[in-house]
C-alpha positions as CSV (number, residue, x, y, z in Angstrom):
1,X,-19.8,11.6,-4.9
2,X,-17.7,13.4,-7.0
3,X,-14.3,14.8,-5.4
4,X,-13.5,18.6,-5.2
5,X,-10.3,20.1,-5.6
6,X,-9.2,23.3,-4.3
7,X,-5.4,25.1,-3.1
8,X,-4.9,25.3,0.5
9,X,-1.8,26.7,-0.1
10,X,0.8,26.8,-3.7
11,X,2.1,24.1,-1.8
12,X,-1.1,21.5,-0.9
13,X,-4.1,21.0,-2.5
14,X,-7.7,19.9,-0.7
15,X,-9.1,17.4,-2.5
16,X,-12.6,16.6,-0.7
17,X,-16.6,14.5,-1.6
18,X,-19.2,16.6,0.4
19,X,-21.5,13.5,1.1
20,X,-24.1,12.9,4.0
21,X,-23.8,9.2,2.9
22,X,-21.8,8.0,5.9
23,X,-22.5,8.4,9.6
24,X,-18.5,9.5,9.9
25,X,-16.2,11.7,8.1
26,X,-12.3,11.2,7.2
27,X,-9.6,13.2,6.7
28,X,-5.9,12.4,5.4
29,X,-3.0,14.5,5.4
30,X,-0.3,12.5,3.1
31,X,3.3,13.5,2.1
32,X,4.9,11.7,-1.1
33,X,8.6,11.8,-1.9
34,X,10.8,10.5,-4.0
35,X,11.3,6.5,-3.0
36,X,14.7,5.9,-1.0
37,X,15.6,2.9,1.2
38,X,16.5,5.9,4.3
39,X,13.7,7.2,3.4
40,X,11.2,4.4,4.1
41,X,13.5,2.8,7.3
42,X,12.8,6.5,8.8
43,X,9.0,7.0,8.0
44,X,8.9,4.3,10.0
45,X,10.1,5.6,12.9
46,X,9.2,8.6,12.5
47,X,5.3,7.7,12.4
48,X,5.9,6.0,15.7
49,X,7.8,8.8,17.8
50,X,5.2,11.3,16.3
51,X,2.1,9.3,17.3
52,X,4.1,9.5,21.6
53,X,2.9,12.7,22.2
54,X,3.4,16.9,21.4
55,X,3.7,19.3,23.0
56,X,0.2,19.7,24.1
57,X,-0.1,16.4,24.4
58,X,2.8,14.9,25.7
59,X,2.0,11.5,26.1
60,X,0.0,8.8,24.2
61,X,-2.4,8.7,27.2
62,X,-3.0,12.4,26.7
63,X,-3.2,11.7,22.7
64,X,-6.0,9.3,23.5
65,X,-7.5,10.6,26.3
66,X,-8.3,13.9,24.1
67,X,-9.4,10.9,21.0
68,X,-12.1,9.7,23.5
69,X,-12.9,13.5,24.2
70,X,-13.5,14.0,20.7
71,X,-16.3,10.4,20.6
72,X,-13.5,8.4,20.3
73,X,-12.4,9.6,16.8
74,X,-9.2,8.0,15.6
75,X,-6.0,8.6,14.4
76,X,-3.4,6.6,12.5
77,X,-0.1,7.4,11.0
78,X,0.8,5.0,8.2
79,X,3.3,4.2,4.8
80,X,2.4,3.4,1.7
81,X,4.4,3.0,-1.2
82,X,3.2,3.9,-4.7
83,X,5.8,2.8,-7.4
84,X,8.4,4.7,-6.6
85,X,7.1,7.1,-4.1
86,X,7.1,6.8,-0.3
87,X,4.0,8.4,1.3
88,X,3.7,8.9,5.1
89,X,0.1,9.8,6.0
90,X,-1.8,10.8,8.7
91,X,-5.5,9.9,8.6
92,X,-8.7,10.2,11.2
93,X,-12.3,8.9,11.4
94,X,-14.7,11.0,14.0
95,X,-18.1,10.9,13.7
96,X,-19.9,13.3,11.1
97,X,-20.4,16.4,12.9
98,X,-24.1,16.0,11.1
99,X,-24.3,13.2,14.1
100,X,-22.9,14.7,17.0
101,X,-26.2,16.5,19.3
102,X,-24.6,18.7,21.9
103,X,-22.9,21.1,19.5
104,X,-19.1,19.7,19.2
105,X,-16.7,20.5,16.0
106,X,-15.3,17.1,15.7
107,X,-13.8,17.5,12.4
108,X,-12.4,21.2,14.2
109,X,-11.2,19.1,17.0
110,X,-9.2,15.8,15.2
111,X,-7.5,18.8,13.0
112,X,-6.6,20.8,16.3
113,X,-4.9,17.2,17.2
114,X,-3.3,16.1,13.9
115,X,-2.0,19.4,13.6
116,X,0.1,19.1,17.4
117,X,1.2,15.8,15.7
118,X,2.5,17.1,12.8
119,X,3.3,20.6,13.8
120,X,4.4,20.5,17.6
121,X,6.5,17.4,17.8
122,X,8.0,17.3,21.6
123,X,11.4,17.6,20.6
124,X,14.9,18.3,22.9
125,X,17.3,20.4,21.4
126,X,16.2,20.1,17.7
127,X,16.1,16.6,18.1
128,X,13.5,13.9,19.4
129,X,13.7,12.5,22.8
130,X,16.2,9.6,23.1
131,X,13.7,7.6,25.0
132,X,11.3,7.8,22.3
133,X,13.5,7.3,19.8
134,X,15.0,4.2,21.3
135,X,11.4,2.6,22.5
136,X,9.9,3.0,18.7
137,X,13.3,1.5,17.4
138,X,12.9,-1.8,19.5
139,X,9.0,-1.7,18.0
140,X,10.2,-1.1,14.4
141,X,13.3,-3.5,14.9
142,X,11.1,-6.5,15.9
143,X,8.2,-5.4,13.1
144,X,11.4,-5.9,10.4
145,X,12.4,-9.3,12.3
146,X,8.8,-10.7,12.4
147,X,8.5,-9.8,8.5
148,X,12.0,-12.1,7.8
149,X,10.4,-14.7,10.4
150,X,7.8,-15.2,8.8
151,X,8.3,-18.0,5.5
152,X,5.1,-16.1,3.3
153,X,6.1,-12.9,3.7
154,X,9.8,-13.0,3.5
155,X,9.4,-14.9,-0.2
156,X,7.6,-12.1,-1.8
157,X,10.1,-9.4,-0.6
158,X,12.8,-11.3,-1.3
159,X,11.3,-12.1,-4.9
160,X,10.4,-8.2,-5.1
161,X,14.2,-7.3,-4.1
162,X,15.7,-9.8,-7.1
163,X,13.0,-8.1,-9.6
164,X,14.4,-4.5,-8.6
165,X,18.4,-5.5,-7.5
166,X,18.9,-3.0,-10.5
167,X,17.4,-0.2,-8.5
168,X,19.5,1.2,-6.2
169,X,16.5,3.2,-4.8
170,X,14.4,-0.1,-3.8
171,X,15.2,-0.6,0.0
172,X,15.6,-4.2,0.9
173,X,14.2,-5.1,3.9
174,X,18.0,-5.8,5.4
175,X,18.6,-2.3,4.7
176,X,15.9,-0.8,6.6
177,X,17.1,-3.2,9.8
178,X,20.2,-1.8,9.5
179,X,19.1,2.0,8.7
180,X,16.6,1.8,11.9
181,X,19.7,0.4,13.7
182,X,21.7,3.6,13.3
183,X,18.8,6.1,13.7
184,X,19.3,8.3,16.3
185,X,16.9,11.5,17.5
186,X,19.0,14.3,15.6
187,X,19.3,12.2,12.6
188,X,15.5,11.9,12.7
189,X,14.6,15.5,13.1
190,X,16.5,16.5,10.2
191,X,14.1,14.0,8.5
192,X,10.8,15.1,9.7
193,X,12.0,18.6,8.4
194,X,13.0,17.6,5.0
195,X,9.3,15.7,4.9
196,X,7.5,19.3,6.1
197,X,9.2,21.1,3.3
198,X,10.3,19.0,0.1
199,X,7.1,16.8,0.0
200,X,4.1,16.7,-2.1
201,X,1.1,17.3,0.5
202,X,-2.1,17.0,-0.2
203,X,-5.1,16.3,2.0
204,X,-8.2,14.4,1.3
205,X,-11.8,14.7,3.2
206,X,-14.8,13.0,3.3
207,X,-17.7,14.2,5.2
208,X,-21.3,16.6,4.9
209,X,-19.3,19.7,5.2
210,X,-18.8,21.9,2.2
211,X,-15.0,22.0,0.9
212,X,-14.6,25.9,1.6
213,X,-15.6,25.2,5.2
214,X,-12.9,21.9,5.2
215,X,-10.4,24.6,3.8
216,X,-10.6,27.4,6.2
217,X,-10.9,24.9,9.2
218,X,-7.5,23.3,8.6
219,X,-5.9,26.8,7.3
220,X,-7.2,27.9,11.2
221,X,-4.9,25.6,12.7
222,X,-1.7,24.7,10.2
223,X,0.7,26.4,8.4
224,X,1.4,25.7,4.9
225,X,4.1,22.9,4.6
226,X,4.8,20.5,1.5
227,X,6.5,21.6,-1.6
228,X,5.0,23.3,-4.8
229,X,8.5,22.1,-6.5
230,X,8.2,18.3,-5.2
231,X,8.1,16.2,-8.5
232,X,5.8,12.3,-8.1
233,X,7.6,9.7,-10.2
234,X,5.7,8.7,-12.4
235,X,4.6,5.3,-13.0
236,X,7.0,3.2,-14.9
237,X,7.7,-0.1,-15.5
238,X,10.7,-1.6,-15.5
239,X,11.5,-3.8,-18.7
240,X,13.1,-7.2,-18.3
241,X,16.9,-7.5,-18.3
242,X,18.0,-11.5,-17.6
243,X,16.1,-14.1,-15.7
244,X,17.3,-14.9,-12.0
245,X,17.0,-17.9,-10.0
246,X,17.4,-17.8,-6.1
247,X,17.2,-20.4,-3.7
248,X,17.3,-20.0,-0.2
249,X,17.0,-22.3,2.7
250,X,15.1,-21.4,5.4
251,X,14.2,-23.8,8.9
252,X,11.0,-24.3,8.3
253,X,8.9,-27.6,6.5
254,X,6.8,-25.9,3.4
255,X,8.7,-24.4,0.2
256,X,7.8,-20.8,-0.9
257,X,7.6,-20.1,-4.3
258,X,7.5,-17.0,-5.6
259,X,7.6,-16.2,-9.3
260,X,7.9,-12.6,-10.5
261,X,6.4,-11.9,-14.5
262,X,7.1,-8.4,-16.2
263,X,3.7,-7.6,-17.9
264,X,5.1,-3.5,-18.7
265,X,1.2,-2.1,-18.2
266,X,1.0,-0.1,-15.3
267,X,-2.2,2.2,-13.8
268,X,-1.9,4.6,-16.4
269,X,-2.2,2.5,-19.8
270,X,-5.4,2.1,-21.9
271,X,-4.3,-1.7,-21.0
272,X,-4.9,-1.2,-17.4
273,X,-8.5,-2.4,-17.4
274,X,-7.3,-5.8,-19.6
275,X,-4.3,-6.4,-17.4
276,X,-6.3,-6.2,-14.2
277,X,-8.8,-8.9,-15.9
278,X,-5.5,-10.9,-16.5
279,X,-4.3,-11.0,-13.2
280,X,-7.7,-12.0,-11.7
281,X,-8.5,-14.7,-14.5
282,X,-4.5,-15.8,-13.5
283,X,-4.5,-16.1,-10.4
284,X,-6.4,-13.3,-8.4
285,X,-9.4,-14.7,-7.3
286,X,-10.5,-18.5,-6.0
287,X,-11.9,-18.5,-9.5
288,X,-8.8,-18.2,-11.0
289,X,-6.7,-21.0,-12.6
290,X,-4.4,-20.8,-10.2
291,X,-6.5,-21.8,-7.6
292,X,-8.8,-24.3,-9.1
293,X,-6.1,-26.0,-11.4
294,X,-2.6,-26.0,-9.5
295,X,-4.2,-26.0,-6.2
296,X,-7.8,-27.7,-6.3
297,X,-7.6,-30.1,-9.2
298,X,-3.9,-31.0,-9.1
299,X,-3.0,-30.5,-5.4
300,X,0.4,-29.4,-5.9
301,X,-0.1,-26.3,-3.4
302,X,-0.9,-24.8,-0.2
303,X,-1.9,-22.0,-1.6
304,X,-1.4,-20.1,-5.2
305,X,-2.6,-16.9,-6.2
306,X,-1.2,-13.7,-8.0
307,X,-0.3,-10.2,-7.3
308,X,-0.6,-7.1,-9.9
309,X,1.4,-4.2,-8.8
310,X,-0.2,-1.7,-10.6
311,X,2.4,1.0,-10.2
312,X,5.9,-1.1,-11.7
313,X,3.6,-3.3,-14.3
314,X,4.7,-6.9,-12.6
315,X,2.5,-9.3,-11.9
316,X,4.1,-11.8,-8.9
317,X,2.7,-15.8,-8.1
318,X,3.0,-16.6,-4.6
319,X,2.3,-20.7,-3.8
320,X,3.1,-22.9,-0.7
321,X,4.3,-26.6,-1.6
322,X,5.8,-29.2,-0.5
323,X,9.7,-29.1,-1.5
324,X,9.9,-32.4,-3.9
325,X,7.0,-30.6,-6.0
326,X,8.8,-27.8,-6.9
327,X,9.3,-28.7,-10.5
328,X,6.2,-29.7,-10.9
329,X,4.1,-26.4,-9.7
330,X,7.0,-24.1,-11.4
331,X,6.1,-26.0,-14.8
332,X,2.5,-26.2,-14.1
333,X,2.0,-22.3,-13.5
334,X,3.7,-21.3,-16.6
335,X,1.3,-24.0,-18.2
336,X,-1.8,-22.1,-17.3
337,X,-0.2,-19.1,-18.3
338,X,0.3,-20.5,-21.7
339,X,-3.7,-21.4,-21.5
340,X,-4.1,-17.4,-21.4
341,X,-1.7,-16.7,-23.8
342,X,-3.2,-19.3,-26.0
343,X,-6.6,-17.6,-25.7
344,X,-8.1,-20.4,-23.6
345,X,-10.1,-18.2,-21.6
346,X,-13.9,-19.6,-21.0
347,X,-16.4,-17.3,-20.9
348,X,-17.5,-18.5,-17.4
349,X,-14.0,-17.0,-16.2
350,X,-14.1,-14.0,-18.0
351,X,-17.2,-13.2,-16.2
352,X,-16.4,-14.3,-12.8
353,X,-13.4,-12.0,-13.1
354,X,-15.5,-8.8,-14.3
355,X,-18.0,-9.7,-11.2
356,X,-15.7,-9.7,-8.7
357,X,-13.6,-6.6,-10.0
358,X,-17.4,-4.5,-10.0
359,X,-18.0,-5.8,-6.4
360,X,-15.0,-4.4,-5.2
361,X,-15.6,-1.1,-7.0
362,X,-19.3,-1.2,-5.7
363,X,-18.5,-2.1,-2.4
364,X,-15.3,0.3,-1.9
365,X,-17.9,3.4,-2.3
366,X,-20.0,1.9,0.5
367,X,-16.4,3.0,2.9
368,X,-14.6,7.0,3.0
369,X,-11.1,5.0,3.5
370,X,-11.2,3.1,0.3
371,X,-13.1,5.9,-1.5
372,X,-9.4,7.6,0.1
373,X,-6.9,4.8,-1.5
374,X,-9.0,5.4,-4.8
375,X,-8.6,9.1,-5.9
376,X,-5.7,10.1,-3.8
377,X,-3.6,7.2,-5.3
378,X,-4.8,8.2,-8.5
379,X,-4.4,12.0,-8.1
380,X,-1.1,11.8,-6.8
381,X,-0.1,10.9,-10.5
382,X,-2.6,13.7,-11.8
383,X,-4.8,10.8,-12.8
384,X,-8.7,11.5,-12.8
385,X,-10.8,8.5,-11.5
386,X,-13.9,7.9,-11.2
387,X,-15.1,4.0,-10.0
388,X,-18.4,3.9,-11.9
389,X,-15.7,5.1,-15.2
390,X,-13.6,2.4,-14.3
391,X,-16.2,-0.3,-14.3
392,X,-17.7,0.6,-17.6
393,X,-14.3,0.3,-18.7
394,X,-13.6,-3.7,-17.0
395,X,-16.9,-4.2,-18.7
396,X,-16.2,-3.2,-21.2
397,X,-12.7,-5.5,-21.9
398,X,-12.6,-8.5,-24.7
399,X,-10.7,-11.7,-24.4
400,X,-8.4,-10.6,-27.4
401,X,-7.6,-7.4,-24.5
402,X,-6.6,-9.8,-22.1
403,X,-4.9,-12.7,-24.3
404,X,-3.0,-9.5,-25.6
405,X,-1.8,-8.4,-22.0
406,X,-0.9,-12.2,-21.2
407,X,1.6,-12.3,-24.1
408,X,3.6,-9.8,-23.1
409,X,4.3,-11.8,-19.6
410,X,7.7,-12.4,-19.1
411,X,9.2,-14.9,-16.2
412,X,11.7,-12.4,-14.5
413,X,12.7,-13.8,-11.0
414,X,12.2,-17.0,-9.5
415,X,12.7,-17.3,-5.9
416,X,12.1,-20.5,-3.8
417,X,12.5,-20.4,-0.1
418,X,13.4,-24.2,0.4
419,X,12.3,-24.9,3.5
420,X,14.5,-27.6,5.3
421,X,12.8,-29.3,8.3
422,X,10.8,-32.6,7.6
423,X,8.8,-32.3,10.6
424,X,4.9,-32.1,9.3
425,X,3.7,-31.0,12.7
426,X,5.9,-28.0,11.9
427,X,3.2,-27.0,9.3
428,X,0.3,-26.2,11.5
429,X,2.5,-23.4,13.6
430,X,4.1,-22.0,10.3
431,X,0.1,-21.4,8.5
């Protein structure tokens, strides 16, 4: 399954595996700019008012009813944020036309609908409905509230925010409650507009149909859009500055930790493959020492794993625990990263971690959505990828890869939401 690339248009490529694999297909249409804290608030509602209706399909009854037409093929509009990039993208699933007995485009028929969506908003006056508007700000509003009400959540962005306070570009999630606040229909049209024509677009298929066929099916019912002038920033990660220390109370009865490490290899590097191997030994996996030391053996956690954000080279610890143990788990999570830095990696671990990472890989080209997240994540950064590459080169990473990796770790941010009610039974409705 090897991706072909071709230009729709200066402006968008067509990236696209022809494979009869799969009894459905997928297509994405994705638009990447620059990250900005107005920008993310907004792709948020902008996803929302667009997925109400156009202007052949007014309504998200008609928008479905035509999805059950078309044997109840899907569509979702979603954000994703690559380092610092904000994509909005609009992706569908309809069975492979290979499939489909009585004669039906499918793939013809989801593009004829993404296209209204994108294309034909139903707008008033150059700007979108008030009553849609206000109804997807109430559902974004309460999204952002349910993410600060909730203890797990809240910790990591807050720890995230601390490790990028620096950044005036990093939206904290106050921000974007205040920034949806303040949208209003105009405001968001003139958005929409800026994301048709200074984007990077690309789209990405998978399905049995050849790529010139893909191509001349979705130049049938869009016009070109994107930008051939958009510049991706790049990967980079940021270097460490002074540590910070943040402690917050917050009414509930199990502390948060959250502890945020500055490795400096991001998706890019040669050290990629060692510094994904370092995160899963760390604290990635239920094999890691994370889990089975600080958790299992010493029982000073809830929980405690690690995070590896490829894209700004940090690597985050996330652990529930009781308030009075606080000490205790900070000191005892820096011990086992000591262990790695020290090179006491067994080899059992080391070979749990490359076993998991291949099963992933193995099992992500067994689905045309991760088989998506892999090469279009990769190619928006003009990466080539290829997953059977990428194992050969996990594989192929030493202990002296890893224990290198782990010694560039740097404690950035700590950030302990401290919770503040006693109440045990309090526990069972926070987990």
């Amino acid at each position: 399954m090897i991706p072909q690339k071709i230009k729709l248009w200066e402006s968008a490529d067509l990236t696209a595996i022809k494979t009869d694999k799969f009894k459905t297909g997928m297509i994405s249409f994705s638009f990447s700019l620059p990250l900005d804290a107005k920008l993310s608030a907004y792709n948020l509602m902008l996803g929302g008012v667009l997925r109400r209706g156009s202007v052949r399909y007014p309504s998200a009854t008609a928008l479905n009813r035509r999805l059950d037409e078309l044997y109840a093929s899907s569509v979702e509009i979603k954000n994703l944020r690559c380092g610092k990039n904000e994509l909005l993208i609009f992706s569908s699933e309809m069975l492979d036309n290979a499939f489909v007995n009585d004669g039906s485009d499918l793939l013809d028929g989801v593009l004829e609908l993404i296209s209204e969506l994108i294309m034909n908003p139903v707008l008033e006056d150059n700007s979108f409905p008030k009553a849609a508007v206000d109804k997807e700000r109430v559902n974004v509003s309460d999204a952002i509230k349910a993410e600060i009400n909730n203890p797990r959540v809240y910790a990591s962005r807050r720890c995230a925010e601390l490790m990028h306070s620096a950044d005036t570009d990093f939206p904290t999630v106050r921000q974007m409650a205040e920034l949806v606040d303040t949208c209003d229909g105009e405001g968001l049209y003139k958005h929409y507009k800026r994301v048709l024509t200074e984007s990077k677009a690309s789209v990405f298929y998978v399905g049995s149909e050849d790529i010139d066929d893909v191509a001349k099916k979705i130049k049938a019912h869009f016009s070109p859009f994107g930008s051939a002038q958009n510049v991706v920033v790049p990967m980079s990660a940021e270097g460490f500055e002074k540590s910070k220390e943040v402690t917050e109370d917050f009414p509930v009865s199990q502390g948060k930790l959250c502890m945020g490490f500055r490795i400096g290899v991001c998706a890019d590097s040669d050290e990629y493959f060692a510094a994904a191997l370092f995160n899963e030994i760390f604290g990635g996996s239920p094999a890691s020492k994370l889990f089975m030391n600080v958790r299992e053996k010493m029982g000073l956690c809830y929980y405690c794993s690690s995070a590896y954000d490829t894209y700004m080279g940090n690597i985050t610890v996330s652990a529930g625990i009781d308030v009075s143990d606080l000490e205790c788990a900070k000191a005892e999570i820096l011990r086992q990263l000591e262990d790695m830095k020290a090179g006491r990696i067994s080899e059992t671990e080391l070979t749990a971690a490359k076993k998991s990472i291949a099963n992933w890989y193995r099992q992500m080209l067994d689905y045309p959505f991760e088989l998506f997240a892999f090469y279009s994540t990769r190619g928006l950064f003009g990466r080539k990828a290829d997953p059977e590459e990428y194992m050969r080169r996990f594989d192929a990473v030493t202990p002296e890869q890893i224990v290198k990796v782990a010694k560039r770790a740097i404690l950035d941010t700590v950030y302990f939401l401290k919770g503040t009610i006693e109440d045990t039974d309090a526990e069972e409705v926070e987990e």
